[in-house]
SERO-4910 file (N, C-alpha, C, O; in steps of 0.05 Angstrom, whole numbers):
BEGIN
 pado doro    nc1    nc2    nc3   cac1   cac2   cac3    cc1    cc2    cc3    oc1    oc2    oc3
  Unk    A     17    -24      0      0      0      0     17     25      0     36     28     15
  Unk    A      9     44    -19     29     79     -5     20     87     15     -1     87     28
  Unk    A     47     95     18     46    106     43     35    134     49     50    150     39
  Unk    A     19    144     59      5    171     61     22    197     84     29    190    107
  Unk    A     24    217     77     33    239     87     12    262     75     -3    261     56
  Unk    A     18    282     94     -7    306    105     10    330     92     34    329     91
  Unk    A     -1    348     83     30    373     75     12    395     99    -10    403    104
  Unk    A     39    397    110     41    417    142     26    447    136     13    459    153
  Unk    A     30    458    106     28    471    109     -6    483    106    -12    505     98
  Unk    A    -25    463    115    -49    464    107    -58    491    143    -73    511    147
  Unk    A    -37    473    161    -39    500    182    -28    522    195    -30    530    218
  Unk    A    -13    531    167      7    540    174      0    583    159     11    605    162
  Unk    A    -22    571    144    -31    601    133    -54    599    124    -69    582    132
  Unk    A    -62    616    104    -96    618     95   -107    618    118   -100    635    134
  Unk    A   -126    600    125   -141    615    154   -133    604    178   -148    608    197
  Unk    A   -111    590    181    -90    595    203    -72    614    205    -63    614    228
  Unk    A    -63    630    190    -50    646    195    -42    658    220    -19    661    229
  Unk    A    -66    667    229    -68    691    253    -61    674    273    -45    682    290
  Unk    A    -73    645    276    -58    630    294    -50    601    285    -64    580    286
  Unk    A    -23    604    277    -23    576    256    -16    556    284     -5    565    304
  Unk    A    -23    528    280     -3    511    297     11    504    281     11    498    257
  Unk    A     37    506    309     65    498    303     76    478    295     64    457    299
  Unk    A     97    477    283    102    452    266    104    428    283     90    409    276
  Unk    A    121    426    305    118    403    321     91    398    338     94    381    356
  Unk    A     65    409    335     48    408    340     36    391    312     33    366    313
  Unk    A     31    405    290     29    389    274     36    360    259     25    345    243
  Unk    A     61    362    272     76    328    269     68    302    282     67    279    273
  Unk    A     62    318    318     49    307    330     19    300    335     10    284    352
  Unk    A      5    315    316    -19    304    310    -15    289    288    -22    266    292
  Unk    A     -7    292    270      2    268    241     13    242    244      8    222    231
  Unk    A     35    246    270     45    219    287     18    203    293     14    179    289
  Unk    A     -6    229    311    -18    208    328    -43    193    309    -55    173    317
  Unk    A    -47    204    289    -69    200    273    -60    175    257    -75    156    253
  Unk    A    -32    176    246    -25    143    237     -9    152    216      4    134    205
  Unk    A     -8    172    207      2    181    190     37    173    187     54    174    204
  Unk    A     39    165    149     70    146    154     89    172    154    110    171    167
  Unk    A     79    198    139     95    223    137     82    246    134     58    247    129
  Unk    A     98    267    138     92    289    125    113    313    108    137    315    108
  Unk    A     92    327     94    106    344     78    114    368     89     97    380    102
  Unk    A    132    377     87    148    396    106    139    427     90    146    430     66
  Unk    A    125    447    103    120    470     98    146    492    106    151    501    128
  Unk    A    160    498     78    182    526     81    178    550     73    191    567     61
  Unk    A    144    551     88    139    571     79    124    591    101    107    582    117
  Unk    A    131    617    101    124    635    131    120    625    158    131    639    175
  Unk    A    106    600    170    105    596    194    123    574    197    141    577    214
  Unk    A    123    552    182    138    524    195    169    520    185    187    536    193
  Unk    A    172    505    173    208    504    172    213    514    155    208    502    134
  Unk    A    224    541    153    235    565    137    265    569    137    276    556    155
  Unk    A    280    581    122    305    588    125    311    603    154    331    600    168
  Unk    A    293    619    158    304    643    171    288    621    203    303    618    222
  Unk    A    277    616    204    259    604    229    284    579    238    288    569    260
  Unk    A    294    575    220    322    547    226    349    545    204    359    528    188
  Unk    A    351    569    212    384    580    194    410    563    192    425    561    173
  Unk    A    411    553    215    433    523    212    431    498    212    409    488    216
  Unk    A    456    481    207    444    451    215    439    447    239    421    430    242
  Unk    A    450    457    263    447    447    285    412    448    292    400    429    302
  Unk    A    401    472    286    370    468    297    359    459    281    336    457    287
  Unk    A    365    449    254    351    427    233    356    394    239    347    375    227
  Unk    A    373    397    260    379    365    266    356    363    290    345    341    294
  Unk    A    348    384    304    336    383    320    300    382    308    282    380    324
  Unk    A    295    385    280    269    378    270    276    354    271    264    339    286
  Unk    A    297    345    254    303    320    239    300    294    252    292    273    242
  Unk    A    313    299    283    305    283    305    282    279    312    270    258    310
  Unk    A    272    306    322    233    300    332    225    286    313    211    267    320
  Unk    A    228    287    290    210    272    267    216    245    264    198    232    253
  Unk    A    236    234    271    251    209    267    236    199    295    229    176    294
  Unk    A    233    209    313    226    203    342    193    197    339    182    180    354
  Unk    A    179    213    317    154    203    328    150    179    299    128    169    297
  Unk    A    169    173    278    165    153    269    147    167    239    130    156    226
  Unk    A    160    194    237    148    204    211    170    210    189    191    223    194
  Unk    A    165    200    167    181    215    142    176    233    128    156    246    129
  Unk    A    191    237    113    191    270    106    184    262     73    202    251     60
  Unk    A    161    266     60    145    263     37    167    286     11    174    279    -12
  Unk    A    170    307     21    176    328     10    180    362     22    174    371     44
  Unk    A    190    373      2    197    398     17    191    420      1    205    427    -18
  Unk    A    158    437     11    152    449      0    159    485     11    150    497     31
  Unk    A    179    496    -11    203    520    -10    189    540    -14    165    541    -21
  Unk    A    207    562    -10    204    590    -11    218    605    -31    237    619    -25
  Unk    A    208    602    -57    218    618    -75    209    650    -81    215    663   -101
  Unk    A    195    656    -64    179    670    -72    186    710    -87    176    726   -102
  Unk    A    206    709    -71    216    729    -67    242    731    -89    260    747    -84
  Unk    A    242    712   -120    261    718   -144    244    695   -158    250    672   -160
  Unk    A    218    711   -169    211    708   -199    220    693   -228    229    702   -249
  Unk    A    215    675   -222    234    660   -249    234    671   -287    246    667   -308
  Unk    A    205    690   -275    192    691   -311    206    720   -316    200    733   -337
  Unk    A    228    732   -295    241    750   -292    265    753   -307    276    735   -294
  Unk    A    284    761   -326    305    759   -320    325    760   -306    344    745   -302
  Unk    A    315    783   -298    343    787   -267    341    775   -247    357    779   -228
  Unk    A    321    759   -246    319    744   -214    340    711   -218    344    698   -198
  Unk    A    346    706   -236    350    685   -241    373    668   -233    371    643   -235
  Unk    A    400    685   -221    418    685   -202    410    680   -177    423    665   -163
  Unk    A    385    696   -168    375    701   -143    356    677   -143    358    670   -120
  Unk    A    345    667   -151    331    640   -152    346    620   -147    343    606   -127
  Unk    A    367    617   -165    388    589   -163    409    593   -133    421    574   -122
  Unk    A    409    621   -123    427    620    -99    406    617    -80    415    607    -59
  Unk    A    381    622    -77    360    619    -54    354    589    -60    354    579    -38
  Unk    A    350    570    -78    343    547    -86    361    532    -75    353    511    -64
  Unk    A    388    538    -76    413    528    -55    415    521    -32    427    502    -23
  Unk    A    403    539    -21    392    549      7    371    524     23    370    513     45
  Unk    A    350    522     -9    338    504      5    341    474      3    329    457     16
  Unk    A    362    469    -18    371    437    -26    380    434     -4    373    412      6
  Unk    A    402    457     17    418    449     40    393    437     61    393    415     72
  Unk    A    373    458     61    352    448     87    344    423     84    342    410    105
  Unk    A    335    408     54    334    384     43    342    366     48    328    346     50
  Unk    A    383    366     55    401    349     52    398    354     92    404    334    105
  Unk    A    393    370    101    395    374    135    368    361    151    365    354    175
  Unk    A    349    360    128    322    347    142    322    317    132    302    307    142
  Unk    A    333    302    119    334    281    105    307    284     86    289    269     90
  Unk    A    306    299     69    283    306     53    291    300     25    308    314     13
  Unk    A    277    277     11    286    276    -27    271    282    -51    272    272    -73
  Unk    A    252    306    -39    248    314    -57    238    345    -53    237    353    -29
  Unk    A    230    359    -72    225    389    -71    208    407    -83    210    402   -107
  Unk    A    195    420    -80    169    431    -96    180    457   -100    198    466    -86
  Unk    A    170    471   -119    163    494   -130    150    496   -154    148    477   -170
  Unk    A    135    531   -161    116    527   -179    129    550   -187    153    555   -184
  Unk    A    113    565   -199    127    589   -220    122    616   -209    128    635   -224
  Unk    A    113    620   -187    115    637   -175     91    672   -183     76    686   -170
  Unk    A    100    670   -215     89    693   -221     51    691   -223     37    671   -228
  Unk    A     42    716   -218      2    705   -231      3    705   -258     20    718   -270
  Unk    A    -13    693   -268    -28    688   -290    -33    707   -313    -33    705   -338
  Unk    A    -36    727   -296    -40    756   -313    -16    777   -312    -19    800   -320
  Unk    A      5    768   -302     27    785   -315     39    795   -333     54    814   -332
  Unk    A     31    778   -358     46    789   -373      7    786   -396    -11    769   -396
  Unk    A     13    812   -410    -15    816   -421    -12    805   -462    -29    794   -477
  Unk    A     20    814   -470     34    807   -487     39    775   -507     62    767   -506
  Unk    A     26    765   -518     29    745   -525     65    736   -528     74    715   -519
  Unk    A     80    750   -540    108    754   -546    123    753   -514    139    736   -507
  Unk    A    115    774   -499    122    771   -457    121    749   -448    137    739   -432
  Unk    A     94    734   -459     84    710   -448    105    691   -448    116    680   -428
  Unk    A    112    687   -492    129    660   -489    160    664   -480    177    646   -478
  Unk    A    163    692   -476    189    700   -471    189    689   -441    209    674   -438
  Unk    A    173    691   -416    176    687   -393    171    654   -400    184    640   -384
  Unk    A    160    643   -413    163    615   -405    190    611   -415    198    593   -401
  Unk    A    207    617   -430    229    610   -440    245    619   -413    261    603   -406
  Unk    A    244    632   -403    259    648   -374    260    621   -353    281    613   -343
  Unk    A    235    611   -350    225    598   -324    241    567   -332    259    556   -319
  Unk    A    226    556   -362    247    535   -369    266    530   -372    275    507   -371
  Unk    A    289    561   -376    309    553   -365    327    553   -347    351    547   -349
  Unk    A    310    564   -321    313    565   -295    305    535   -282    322    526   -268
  Unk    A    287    524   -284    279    500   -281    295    478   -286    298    459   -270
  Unk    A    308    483   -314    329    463   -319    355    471   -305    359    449   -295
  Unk    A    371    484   -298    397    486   -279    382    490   -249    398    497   -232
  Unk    A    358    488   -240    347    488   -216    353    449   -207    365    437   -189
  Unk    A    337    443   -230    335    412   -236    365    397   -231    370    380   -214
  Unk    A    382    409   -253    407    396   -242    429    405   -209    450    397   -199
  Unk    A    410    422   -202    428    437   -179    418    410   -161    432    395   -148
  Unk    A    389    411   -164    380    387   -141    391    354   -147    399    338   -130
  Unk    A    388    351   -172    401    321   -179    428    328   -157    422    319   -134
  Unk    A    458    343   -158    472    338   -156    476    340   -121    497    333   -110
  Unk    A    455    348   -110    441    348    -82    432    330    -80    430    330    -56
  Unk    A    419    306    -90    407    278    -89    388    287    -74    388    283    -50
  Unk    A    364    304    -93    338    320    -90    330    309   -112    344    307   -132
  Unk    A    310    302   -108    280    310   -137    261    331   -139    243    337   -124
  Unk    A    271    346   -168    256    366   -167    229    361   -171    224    341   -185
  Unk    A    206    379   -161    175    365   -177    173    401   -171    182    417   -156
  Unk    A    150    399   -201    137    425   -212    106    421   -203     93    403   -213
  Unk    A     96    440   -180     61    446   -183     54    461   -196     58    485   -192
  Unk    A     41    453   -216     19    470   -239     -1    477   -222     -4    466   -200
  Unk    A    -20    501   -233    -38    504   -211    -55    537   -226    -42    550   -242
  Unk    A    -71    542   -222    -95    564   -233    -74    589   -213    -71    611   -224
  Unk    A    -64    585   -189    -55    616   -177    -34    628   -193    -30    653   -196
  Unk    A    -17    605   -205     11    614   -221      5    604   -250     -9    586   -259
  Unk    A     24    626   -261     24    629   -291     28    594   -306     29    573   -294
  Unk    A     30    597   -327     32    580   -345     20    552   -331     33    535   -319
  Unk    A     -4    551   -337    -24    529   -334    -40    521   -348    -59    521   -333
  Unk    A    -48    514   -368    -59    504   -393    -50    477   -392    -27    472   -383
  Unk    A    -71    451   -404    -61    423   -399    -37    424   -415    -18    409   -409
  Unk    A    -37    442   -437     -9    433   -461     14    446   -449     37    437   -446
  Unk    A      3    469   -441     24    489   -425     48    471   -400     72    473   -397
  Unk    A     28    455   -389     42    441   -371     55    419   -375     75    414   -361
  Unk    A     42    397   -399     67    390   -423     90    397   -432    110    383   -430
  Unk    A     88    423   -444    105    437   -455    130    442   -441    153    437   -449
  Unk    A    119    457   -414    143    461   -393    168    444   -391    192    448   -394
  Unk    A    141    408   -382    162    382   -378    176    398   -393    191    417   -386
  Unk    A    168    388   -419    186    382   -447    209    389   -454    229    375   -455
  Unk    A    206    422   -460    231    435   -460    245    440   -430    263    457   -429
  Unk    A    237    427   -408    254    433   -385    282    412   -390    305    419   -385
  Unk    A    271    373   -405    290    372   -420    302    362   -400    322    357   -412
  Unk    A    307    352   -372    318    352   -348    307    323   -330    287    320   -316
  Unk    A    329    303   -338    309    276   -324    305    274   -290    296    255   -276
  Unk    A    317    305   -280    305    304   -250    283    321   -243    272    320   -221
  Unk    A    276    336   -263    250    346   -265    220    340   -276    211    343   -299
  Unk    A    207    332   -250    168    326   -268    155    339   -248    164    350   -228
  Unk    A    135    337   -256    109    344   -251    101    340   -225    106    317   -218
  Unk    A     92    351   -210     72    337   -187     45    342   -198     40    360   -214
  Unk    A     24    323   -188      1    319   -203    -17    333   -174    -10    323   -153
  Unk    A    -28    344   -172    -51    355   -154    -73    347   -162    -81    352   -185
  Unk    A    -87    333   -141   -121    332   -159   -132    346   -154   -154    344   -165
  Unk    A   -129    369   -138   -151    392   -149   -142    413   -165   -158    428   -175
  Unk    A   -113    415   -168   -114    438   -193   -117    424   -211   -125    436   -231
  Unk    A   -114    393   -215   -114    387   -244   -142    383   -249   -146    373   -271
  Unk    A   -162    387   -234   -189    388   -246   -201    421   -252   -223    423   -264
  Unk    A   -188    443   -244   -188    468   -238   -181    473   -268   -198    482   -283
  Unk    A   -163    468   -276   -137    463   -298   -150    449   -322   -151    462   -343
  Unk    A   -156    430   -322   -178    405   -337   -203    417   -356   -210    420   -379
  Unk    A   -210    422   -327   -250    419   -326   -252    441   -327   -264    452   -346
  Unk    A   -240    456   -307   -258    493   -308   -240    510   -320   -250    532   -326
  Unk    A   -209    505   -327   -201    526   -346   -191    544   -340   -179    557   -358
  Unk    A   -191    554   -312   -189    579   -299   -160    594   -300   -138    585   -302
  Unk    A   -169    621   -298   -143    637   -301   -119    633   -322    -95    639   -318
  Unk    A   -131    622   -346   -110    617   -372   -106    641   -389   -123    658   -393
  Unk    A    -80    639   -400    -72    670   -422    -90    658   -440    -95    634   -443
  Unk    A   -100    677   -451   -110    675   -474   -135    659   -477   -152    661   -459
  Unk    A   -141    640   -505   -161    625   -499   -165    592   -486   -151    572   -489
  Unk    A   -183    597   -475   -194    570   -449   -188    547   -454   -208    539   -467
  Unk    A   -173    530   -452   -163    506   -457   -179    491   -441   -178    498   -417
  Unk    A   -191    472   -445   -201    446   -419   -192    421   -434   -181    425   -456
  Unk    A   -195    396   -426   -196    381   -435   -226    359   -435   -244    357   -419
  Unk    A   -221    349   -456   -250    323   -451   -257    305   -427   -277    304   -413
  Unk    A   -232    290   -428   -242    277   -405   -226    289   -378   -221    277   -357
  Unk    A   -222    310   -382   -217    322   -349   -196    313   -343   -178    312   -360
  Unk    A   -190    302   -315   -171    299   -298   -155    277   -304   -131    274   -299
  Unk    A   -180    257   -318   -160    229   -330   -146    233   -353   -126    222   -360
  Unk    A   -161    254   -368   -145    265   -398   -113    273   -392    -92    264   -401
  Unk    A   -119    292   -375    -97    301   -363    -70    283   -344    -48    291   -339
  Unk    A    -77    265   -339    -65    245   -319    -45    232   -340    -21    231   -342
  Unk    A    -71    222   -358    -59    206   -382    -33    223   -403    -15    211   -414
  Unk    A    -37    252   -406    -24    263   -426      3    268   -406     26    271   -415
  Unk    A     -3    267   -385     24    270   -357     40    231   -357     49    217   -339
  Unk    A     36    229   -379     49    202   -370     77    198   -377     90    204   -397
  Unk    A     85    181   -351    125    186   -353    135    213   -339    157    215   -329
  Unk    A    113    236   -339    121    262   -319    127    265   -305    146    277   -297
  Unk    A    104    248   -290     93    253   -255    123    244   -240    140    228   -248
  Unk    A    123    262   -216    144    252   -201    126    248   -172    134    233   -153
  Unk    A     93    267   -171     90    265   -140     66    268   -143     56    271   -166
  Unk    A     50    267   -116     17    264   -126     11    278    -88     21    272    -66
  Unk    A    -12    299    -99    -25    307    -79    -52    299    -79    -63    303   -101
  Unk    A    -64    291    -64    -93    287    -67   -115    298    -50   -116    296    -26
  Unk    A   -134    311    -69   -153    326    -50   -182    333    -62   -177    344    -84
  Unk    A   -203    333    -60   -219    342    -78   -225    366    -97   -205    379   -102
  Unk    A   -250    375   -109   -238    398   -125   -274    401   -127   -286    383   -140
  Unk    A   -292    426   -115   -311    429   -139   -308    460   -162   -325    476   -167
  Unk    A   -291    459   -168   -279    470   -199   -275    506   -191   -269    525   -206
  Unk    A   -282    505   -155   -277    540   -153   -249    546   -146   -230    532   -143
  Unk    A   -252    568   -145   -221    583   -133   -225    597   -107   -243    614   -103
  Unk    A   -209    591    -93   -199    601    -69   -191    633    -68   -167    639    -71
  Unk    A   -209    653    -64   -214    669    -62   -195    689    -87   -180    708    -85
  Unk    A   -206    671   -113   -209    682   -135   -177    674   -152   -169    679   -175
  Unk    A   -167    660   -128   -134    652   -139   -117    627   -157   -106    627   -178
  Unk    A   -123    608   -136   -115    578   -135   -141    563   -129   -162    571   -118
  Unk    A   -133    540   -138   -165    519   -132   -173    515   -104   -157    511    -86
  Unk    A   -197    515   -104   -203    507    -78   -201    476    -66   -211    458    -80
  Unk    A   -188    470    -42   -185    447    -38   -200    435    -19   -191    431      4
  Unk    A   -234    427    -30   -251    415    -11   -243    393     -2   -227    377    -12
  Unk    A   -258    390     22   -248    363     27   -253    332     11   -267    334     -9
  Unk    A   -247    310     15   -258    295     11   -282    283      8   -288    269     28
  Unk    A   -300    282    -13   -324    273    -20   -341    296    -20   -364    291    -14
  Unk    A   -335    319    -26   -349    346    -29   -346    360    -47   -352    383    -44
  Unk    A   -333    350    -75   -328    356    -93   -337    342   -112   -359    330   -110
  Unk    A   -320    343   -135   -332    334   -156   -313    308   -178   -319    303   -202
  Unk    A   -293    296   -164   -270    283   -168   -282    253   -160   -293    248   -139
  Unk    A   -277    236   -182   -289    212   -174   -268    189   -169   -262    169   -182
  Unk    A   -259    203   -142   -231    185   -132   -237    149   -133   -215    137   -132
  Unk    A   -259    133   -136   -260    112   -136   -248     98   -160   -234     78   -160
  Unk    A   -258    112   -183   -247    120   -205   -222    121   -209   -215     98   -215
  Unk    A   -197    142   -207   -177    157   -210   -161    146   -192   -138    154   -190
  Unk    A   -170    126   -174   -152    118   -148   -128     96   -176   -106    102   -186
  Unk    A   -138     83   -178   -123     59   -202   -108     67   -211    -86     58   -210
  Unk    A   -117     96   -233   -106     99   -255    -82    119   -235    -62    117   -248
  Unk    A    -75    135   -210    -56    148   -197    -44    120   -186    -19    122   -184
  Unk    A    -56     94   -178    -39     80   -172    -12     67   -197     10     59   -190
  Unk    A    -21     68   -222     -2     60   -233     10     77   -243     21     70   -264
  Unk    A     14    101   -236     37    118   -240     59    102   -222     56     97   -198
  Unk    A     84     92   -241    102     86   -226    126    110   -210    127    135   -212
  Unk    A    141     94   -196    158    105   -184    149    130   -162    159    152   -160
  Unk    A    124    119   -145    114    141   -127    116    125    -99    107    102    -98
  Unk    A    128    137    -80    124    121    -58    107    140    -34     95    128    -16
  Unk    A    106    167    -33     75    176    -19     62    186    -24     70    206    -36
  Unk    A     22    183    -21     10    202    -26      6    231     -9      2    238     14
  Unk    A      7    238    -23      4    273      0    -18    284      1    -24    300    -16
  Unk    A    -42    275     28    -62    302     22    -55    328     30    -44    334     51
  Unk    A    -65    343     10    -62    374      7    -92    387     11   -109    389     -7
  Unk    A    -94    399     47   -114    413     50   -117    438     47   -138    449     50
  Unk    A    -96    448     41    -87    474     35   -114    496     36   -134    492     22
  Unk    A   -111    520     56   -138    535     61   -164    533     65   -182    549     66
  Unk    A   -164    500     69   -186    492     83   -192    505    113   -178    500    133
  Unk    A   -212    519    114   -214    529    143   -226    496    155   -237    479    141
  Unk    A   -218    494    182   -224    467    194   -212    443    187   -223    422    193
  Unk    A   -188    444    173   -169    428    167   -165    403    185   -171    379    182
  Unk    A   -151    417    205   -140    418    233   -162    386    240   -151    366    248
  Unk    A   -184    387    238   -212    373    254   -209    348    235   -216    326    244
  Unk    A   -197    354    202   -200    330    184   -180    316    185   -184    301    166
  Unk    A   -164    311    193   -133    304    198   -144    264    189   -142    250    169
  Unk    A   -155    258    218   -163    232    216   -191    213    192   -194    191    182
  Unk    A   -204    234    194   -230    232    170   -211    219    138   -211    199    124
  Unk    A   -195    251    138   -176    239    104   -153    224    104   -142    216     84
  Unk    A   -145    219    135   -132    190    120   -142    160    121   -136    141    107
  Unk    A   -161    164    147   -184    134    127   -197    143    105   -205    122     95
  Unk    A   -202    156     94   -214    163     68   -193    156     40   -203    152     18
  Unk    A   -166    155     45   -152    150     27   -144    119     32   -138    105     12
  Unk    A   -145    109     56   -132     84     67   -162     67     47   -157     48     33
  Unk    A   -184     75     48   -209     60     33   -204     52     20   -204     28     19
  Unk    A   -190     75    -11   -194     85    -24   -170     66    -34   -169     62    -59
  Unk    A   -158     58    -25   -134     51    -38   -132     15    -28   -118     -2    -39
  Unk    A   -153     10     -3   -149    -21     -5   -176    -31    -18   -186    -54    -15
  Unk    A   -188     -7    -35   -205    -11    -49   -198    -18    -77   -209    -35    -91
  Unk    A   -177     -1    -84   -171     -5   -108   -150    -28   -111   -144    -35   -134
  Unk    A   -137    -41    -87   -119    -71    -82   -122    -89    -80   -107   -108    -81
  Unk    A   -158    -84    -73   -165   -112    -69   -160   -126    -91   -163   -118   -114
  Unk    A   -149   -158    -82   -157   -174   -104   -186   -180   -110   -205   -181    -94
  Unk    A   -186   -185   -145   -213   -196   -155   -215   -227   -150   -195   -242   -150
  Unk    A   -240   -235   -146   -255   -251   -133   -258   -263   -160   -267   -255   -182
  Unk    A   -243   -290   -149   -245   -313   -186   -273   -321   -188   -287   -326   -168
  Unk    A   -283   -323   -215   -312   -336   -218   -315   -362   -210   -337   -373   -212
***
C-alpha cells in the first residue's frame, strides 16, 4: 500500500494564519493519527530558512521527526521572493534554491516543490508571455540539475494561482525543461481546476474532454509526485483551486484511485488541505478516506 503523508502547510496560513499551529504540534498530530509522513511546509510559519538557519537546529526537526516515526514526503520551499519569468531574478533563484537543497540534505528530505511563482495575468503580451516561459524553463532546468547533484527530486506544481497552466502548457514546460530530475507533481484539485474549469488561462480557455483522467494520461512518464484532495472546480478566493475536502467535490476518486496508482515510481501520497478552514478537525477523517480508497482499489478480484 502507499504510504500517506499530510502537507504541514495546510496550518500554517490561509485561515491559520493569525494562529497557525506549530510545526511540532502538527507532526504530532500526524504521528498520532497514523500518518507514515509528512510534507514539510518552508513557507512563513513552519520550517523556513530564517525560522532554522543552521544545521544544528535542523537536526533538532530532523530528530523529533525520526522520534515520532514520521518521514519526510517532501519539501515544500520559498521561492517566492526571485521570480523566475524575470530575467534578473534568475541568479537570485538558483542561490536561494541552494539554500533550500541544504535544508533538504539537513532534514533528510528527497524531494522538492516549486511552482512558478508569477500570476497568471502578468504578462498581457502574447510575445512577454512566451518569452517568460522561455525564462522559467530555463531556470527550471539548472534548478533541476542543482538538485540532482544534491540527491533532491525536483517536482513542478501547476496550478490556476501561477502562470503558465494550460493542460499543453504544462506538457510543454516538462518538455523543454529537458531535465530527467524534473516532473510534474500531479494535484487533484488543480488538475481538475486546470482540466474541467479552465481557470485563469492566457489567452483562450483550454479544458480538456475527459478532465482529470485526460490530463493524468497526457502527464504520462512526468509525474514525479501526487497530492490528493478534492476539487468542486472554484477558486480560493479568486486565486488557486479550492481544496474541498474529501467527498465534497466533484473528483471521482474511486475512479482515478487505479489509474494514480499506476503511476510508477511514487512512494507517498500527500493530502493537500491547503486553506481549508477546519483542516485541523480532518486530519483523521482523510486518511481513512484514502486508506479506503486505496485497499479498495488492491483488493484482489474474486475468481468466478
Amino acid at each position: 500500500m502507499k504510504k500517506i503523508s499530510l502537507g504541514s502547510w495546510a496550518f500554517a496560513f490561509g485561515p491559520y494564519a493569525s494562529d497557525p499551529a506549530p510545526f511540532d504540534r502538527t507532526a504530532k498530530r500526524l504521528a498520532a493519527a497514523g500518518y507514515d509522513a509528512i510534507e514539510v511546509c518552508g513557507i512563513q510559519q513552519h520550517v523556513t530558512l530564517d525560522a532554522y538557519p543552521t544545521k544544528e537546529s535542523r537536526q533538532e526537526v530532523r530528530k523529533m521527526l525520526d522520534d515520532l516515526g514520521l518521514a519526510r514526503s517532501g519539501y515544500a520551499c520559498d521561492q517566492y521572493s526571485a521570480d523566475p519569468t524575470e530575467a534578473a531574478n534568475k541568479e537570485k533563484y538558483l542561490d536561494l534554491f541552494a539554500k533550500n537543497l541544504e535544508m533538504c540534505n539537513d532534514l533528510g528530505i528527497a524531494d522538492i516543490r516549486v511552482d512558478t511563482v508569477a500570476p497568471p495575468n502578468k504578462y498581457s503580451a502574447a510575445a512577454e508571455y512566451e518569452s517568460a516561459k522561455g525564462r522559467v524553463v530555463d531556470v527550471f532546468n539548472t534548478a533541476a540539475q542543482k538538485a540532482q547533484e544534491a540527491g533532491v527530486k525536483l517536482h513542478w506544481e501547476f496550478e490556476p494561482g501561477f502562470i503558465f497552466n494550460k493542460p499543453s502548457e504544462i506538457v510543454e514546460i516538462h518538455e523543454k525543461t529537458a531535465h530527467a530530475n524534473f516532473t510534474v507533481m500531479f494535484d487533484t484539485s488543480h488538475a481538475y481546476v486546470c482540466a474541467v474549469a479552465g481557470a485563469r488561462q492566457f489567452g483562450e480557455k483550454e479544458t480538456l474532454p475527459g478532465g482529470v483522467d485526460d490530463l493524468l494520461a497526457n502527464l504520462g512518464g512526468r509525474i514525479g509526485a501526487i497530492h490528493l484532495i478534492d476539487s468542486d472546480g472554484s477558486l480560493h478566493n479568486n486565486e488557486t483551486s479550492t481544496h474541498n475536502p474529501f467527498g465534497t467535490g466533484h473528483i471521482d476518486f474511486r475512479e482515478l484511485t487505479p489509474k494514480l496508482l499506476a503511476v510508477p515510481d511514487i512512494d507517498y501520497w500527500t493530502i493537500d488541505m491547503c486553506f481549508w478552514a477546519g483542516s485541523w478537525q480532518l486530519v483523521d477523517a482523510s486518511l481513512a478516506y484514502v486508506k479506503k480508497l486505496l485497499q479498495q482499489a488492491e483488493a484482489p478480484v474474486a475468481s468466478v
